[in-house]
C-alpha positions in Angstrom: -19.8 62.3 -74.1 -16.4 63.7 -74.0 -14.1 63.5 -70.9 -12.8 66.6 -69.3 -8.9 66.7 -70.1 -7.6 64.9 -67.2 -4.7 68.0 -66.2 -6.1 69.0 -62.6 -5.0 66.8 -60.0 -8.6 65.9 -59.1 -9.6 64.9 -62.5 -6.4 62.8 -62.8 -7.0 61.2 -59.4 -10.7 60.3 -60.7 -9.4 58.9 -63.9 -7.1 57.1 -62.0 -9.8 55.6 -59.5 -12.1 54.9 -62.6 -9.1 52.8 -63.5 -8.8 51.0 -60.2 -12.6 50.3 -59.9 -12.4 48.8 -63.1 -9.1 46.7 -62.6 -10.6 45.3 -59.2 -11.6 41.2 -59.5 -14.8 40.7 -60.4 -15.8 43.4 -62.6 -17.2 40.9 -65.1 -20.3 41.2 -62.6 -20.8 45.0 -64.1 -24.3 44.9 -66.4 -23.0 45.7 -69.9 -24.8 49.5 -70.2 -21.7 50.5 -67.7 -19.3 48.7 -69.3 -20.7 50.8 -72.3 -20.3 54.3 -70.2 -17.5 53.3 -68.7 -15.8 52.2 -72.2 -16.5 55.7 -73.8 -15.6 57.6 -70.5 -11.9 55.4 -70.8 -12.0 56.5 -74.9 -12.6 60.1 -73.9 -9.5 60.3 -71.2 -7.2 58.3 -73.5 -7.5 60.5 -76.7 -7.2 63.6 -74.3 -4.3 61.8 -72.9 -2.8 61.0 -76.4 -2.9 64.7 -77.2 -0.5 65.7 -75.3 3.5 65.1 -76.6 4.6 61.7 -75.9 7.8 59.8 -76.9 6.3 56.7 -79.0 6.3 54.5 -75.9 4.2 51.4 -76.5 1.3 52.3 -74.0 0.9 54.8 -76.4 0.8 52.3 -79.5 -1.7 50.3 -77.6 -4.1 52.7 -76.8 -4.3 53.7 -80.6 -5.1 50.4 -81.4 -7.7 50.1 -78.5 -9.2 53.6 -80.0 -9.1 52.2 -83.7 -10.4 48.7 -83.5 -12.9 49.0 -80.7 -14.3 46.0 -78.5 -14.5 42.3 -79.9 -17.6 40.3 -79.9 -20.4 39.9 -77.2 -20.1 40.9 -73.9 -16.8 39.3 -73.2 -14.9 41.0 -75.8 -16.6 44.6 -74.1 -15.5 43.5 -71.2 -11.8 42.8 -71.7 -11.4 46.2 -74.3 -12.9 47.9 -71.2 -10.3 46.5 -68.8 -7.1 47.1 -71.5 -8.2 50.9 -72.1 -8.2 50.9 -68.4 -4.6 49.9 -68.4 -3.3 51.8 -71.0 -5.0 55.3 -69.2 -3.2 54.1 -66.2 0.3 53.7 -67.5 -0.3 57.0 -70.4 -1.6 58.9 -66.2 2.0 57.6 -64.9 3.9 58.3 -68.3 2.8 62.3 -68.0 3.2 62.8 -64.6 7.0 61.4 -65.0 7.0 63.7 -67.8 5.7 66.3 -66.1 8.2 65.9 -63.1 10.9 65.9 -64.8 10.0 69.5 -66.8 9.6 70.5 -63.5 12.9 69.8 -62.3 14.8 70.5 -65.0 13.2 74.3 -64.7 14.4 74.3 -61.3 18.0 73.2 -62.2 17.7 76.2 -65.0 16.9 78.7 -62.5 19.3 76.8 -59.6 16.3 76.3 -57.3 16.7 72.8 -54.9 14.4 70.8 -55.8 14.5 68.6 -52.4 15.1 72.1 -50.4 11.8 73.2 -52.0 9.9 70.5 -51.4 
């Protein structure tokens, strides 16, 4: 299944909530085919994620390792790869929109816009 590319605000905001559902306590509880889904949903939005320019940060490092290696054993090992791709999507999510911010005001200090005034 692959992941839309997670630009639009909506489809960042429901990556970010897939995130948060599966950070919350007590997702050990989920049966194993939706840690499955949920996995390759997390695999889709990181390699889309990963795709875009980055600076070598080490959320970056991680997630290739997480991509490369996969889950450990049983059920448990499924369950904590789940919860670190979940992690590393969050922080890559934050990482682009900082990026993204700051392209964005650097274009308005090129073309002597306010940024505050504008907002």
């Amino acid at each position: 299944m692959t992941s839309p590319a997670p630009q639009a605000p909506e489809v960042a905001d429901s990556v970010r909530a897939l995130c948060a559902r599966v950070l919350t306590p007590n997702t050990y509880r989920i049966p194993g085919s939706e840690v499955r889904e949920t996995t390759n949903l997390l695999c889709g939005h990181v390699r889309l994620l990963l795709r875009e320019p980055g600076d070598g940060t080490q959320a970056r490092t991680d997630a290739e390792l997480l991509l490369s290696h996969g889950p450990g054993e049983g059920r448990l090992g499924a369950w904590i790869h789940m919860r670190a791709l979940a992690r590393v999507c969050r922080v890559l999510l934050t990482e682009r929109q900082m990026r993204r911010k700051r392209g964005s005001e650097a274009g308005h200090a090129q073309h002597g816009t306010n940024v505050v005034a504008a907002q």
